[in-house]
N, C-alpha and C positions, 0 to 999 in steps of 0.2 A: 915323144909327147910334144904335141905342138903347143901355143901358145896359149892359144881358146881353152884347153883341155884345162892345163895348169892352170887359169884363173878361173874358171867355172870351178875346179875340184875346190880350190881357197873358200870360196863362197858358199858351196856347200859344205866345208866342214864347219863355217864358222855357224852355219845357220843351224847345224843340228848343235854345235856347242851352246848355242842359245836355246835351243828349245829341251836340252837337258835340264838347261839352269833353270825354265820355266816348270820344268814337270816335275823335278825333283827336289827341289829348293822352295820356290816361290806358290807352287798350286797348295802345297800339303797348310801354309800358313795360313796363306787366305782363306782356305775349307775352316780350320780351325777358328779363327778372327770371325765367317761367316757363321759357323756355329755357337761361337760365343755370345753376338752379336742377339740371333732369333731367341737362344734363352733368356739373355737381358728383356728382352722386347717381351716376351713370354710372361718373367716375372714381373714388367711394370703393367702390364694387360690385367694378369692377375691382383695385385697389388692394387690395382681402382676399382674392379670390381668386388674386393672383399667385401666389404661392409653388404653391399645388396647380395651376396651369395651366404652371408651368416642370418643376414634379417630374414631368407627365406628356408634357409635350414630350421633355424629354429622356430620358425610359424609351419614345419611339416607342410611348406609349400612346394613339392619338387617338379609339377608342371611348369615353374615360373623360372626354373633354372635353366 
């Protein structure tokens, strides 16, 4: 094995060792923290539009929703 071989092999195990940590470890978090995040944003979306979504429930106005 020459020399070239032996530090290109180093470099690529180190770079799948990193992309382990990325897929296995670190994607699953941020998906989750991402989903967290749209439902927070979801209920404060919700949460300012109450009041004009009950005023028009109970005036049986559902074109306005």
């Amino acid at each position: 094995m020459n020399i070239r071989l032996k530090l290109l092999l180093v470099a690529l195990v180190a770079f799948l060792a990193y992309l382990l940590v990325m897929f296995a470890l670190w994607m699953p978090l941020q998906l989750q923290q991402a989903r967290n995040d749209f439902v927070r944003n979801q209920n404060m979306i919700l949460a300012a539009m109450e009041s004009d979504l009950v005023r028009h429930l109970l005036a049986h106005d559902y074109a306005a929703i």
